[in-house]
C-alpha positions in Angstrom: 0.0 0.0 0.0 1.6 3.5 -0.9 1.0 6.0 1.8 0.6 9.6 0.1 1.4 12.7 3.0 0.0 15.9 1.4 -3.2 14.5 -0.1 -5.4 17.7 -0.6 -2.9 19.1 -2.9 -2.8 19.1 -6.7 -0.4 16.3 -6.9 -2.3 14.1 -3.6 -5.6 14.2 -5.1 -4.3 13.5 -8.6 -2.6 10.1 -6.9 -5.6 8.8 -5.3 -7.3 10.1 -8.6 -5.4 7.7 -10.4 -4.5 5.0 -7.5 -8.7 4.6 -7.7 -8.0 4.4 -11.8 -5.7 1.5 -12.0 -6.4 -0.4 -9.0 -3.5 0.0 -6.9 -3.6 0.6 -2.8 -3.3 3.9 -1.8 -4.6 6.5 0.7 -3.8 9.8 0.9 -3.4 11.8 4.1 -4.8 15.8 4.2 -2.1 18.1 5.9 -5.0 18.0 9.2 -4.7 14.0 9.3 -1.0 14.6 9.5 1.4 17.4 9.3 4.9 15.7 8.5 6.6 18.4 10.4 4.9 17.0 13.9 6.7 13.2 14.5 4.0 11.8 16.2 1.5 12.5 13.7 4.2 11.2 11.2 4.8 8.2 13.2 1.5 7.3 13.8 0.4 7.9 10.7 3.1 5.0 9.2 2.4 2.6 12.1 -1.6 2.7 11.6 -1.0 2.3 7.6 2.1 0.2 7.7 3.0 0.9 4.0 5.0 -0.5 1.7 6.0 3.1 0.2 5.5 6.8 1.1 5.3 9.5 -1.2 5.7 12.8 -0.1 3.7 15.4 -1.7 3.2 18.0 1.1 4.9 21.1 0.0 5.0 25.0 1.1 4.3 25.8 -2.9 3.8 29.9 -2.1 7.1 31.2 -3.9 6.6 34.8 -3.8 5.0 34.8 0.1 8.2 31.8 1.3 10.2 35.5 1.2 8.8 36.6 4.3 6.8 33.5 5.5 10.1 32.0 6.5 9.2 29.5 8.8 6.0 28.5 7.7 8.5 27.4 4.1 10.8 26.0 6.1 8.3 23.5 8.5 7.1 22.6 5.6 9.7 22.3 2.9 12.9 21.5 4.8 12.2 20.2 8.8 9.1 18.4 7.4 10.8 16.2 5.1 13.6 15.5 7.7 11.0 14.1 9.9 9.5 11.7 7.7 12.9 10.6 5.7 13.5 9.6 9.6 10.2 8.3 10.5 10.9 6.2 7.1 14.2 5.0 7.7 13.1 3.6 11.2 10.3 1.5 10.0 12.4 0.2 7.1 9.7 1.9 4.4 11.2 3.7 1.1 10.1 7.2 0.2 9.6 9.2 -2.7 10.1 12.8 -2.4 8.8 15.4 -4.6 11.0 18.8 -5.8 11.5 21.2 -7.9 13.4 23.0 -10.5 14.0 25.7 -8.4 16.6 24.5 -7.1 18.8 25.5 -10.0 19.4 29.3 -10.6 18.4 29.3 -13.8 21.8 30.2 -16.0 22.7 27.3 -17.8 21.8 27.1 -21.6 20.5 24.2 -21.7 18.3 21.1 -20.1 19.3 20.7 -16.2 20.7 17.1 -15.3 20.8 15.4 -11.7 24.3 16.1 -11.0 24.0 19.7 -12.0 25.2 22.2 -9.0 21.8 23.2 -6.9 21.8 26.8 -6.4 18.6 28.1 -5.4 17.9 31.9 -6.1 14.6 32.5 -3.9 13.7 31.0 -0.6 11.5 29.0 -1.5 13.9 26.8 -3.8 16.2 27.2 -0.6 13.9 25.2 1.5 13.7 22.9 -1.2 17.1 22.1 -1.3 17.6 21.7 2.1 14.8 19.5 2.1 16.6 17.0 -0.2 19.8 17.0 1.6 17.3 16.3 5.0 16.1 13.2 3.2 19.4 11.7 1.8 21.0 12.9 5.4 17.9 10.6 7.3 17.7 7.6 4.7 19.4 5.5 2.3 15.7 4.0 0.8 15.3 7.5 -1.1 14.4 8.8 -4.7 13.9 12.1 -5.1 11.8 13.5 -8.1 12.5 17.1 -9.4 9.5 18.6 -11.6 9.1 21.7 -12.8 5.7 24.4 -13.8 3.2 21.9 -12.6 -0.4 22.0 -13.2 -3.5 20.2 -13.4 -7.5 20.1 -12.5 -7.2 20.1 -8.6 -5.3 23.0 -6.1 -4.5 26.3 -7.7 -1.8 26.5 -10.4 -1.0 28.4 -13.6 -3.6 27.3 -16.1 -6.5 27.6 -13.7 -5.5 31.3 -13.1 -5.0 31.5 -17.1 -8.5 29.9 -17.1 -9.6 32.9 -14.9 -8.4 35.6 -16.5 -9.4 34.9 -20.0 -12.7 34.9 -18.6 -13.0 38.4 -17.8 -10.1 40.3 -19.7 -9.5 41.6 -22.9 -5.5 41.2 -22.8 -3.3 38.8 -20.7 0.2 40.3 -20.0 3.1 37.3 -19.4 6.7 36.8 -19.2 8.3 35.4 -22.5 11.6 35.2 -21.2 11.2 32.4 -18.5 11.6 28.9 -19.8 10.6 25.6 -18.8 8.2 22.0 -19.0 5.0 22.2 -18.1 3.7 18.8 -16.3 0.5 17.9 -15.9 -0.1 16.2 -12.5 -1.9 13.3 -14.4 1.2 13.2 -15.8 3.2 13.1 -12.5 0.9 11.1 -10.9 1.7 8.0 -13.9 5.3 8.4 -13.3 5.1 7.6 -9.5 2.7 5.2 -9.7 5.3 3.4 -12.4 8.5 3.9 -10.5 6.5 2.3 -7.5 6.2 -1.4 -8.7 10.7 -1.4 -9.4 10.9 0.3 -5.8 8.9 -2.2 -4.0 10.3 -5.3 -6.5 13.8 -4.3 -4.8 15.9 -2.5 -7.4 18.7 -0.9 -6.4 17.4 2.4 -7.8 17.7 4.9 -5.4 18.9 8.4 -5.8 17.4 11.9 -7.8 15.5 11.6 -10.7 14.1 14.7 -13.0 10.5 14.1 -14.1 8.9 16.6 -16.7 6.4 16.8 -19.3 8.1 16.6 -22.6 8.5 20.0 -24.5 10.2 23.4 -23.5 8.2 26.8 -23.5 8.0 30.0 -21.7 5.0 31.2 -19.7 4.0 33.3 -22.2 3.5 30.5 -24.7 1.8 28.1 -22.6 -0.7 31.0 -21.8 -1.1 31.5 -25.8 -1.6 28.0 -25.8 -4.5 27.5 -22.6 -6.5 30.3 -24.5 -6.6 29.1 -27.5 -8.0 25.8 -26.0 -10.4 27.8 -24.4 -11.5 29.6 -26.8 -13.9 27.3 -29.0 -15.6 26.5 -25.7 -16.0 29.6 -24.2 -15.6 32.4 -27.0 -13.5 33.8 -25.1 -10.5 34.9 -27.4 -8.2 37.5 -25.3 -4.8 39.3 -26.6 -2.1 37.4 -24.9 0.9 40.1 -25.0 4.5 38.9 -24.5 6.6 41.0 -21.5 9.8 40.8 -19.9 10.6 39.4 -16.6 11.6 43.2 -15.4 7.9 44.2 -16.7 6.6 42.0 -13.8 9.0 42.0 -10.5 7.9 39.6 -7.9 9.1 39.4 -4.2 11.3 35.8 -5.2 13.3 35.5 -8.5 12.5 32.9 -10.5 15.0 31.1 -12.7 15.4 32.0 -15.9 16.0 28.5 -17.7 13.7 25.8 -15.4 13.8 23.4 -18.3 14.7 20.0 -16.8 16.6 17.0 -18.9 14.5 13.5 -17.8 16.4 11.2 -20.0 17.7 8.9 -16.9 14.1 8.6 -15.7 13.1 7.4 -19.1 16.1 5.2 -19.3 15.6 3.5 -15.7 11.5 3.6 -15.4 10.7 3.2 -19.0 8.2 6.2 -18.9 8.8 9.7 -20.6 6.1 12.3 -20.1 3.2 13.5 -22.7 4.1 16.5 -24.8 2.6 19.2 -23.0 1.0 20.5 -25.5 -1.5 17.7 -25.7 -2.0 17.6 -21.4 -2.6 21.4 -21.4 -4.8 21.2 -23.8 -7.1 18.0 -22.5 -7.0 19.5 -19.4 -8.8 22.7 -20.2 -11.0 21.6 -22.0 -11.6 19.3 -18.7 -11.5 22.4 -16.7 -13.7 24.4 -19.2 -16.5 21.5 -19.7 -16.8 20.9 -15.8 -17.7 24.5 -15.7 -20.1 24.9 -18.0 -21.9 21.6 -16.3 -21.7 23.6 -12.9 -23.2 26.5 -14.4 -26.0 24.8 -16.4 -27.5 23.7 -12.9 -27.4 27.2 -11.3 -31.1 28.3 -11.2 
């Protein structure tokens, strides 16, 4: 049975979305069933369950408010994840441990690799990091999975907010000089639920792994693209206009280049992410059609 922490977020209720879908065991704790920065919730949590793997999908996620919310990033993001790599190593259970791309500054030219230096530029890809050194420091029975821009049809995320503007205005303004790979938590969700089966069958696969959906583009693209998905539907057809990164300043930096290389997890796990093209585009029309249903039984 796979034990998910973090289960009312995008990525928790995606898992038990599609634990439900293919049959496999799998319950999913809310951050009020257990908050992995208090051990005995942790602890209990595992002993009640007894799992045969945890995934951790709990995260601080607010990027611009982790600059002066330092703690509340940090209990979640960095002494959370220590507590349950340990709770894990003592009960002899393997976790898998979702991060991010932000743990790279952004500068290199091309696709980031595993082994490439981690050198967060915002505190919230600070946390993230220490996070990851928390859970190699507490447990050998590790893989960490870096992902990058993710979205989907639970939690909030970009294309929902993309979703919400074209709505009501005429012209979208978006940074075109950010780049990165948009995945889908459907997506995400497959890729854990693969890795699972090799995990528990004891191979010797441990480590950090870089999961993505396939394709690179900038904010400002996938925008262009979410509207024009939309737009059949809804007819709905706002300007989406292309601006700088200094045009929009933000409390936290973001990295320039997030765009994240995930040949090894292809090569070990046999499973390579959906364009993202095709997942941004099913899912708003998902998004847009559950709407409309909702709205055609308001009196």
């Amino acid at each position: 049975m796979i034990l998910v922490f973090g289960g009312n977020g995008q990525l928790g209720q995606e898992l038990t979305r599609a634990g439900t879908a293919s049959a496999m065991p799998l319950v999913a704790l809310s951050h009020a069933q257990a908050d992995i920065a208090d051990p005995a919730a942790v602890g209990d949590a595992i002993n009640r369950h007894d799992p045969s793997l945890v995934v951790n999908a709990a995260s601080y996620t607010k990027v611009d408010l982790a600059e002066t919310e330092i703690e509340a990033n940090r209990r979640a993001n960095e002494i959370g994840p220590a507590i349950l790599a340990a709770a894990c190593a003592t009960a002899g259970v393997p976790l898998v441990h979702i991060s991010t791309d932000y743990v790279f500054d952004g500068t290199k030219q091309g696709a980031y690799v595993e082994g490439d230096p981690v050198v967060p530029i915002n505190s919230y890809g600070r946390s993230k990091a220490a996070g990851e050194q928390a859970v190699r420091a507490s447990t050998p029975l590790h893989l960490i999975l870096r992902t990058s821009w993710i979205y989907g049809e639970f939690g909030q995320n970009f294309l929902k907010t993309i979703l919400r503007l074209a709505a009501t205005r005429d012209e979208l303004r978006v940074v075109a000089d950010q780049r990165g790979c948009p995945t889908s938590t459907p997506d995400l969700a497959r890729a854990i639920l693969t890795l699972a089966p090799q995990l528990l069958g004891g191979d010797k696969i441990w480590g950090t792994y870089h999961f993505a959906g396939s394709g690179v583009t900038t904010w400002h693209a996938f925008a262009s693209r979410i509207v024009a998905a939309q737009a059949p539907l809804t007819g709905r057809a706002p300007r989406v206009t292309a601006i700088t990164t200094a045009e929009f300043p933000t409390p936290a930096r973001r990295p320039a280049n997030s765009e994240l290389d995930s040949g090894l997890f292809q090569r070990v796990f046999g499973f390579r992410g959906r364009p993202w093209t095709e997942e941004a585009d099913a899912i708003t029309r998902a998004l847009v059609g559950a709407q409309r249903e909702k709205d055609s039984h308001v009196a």
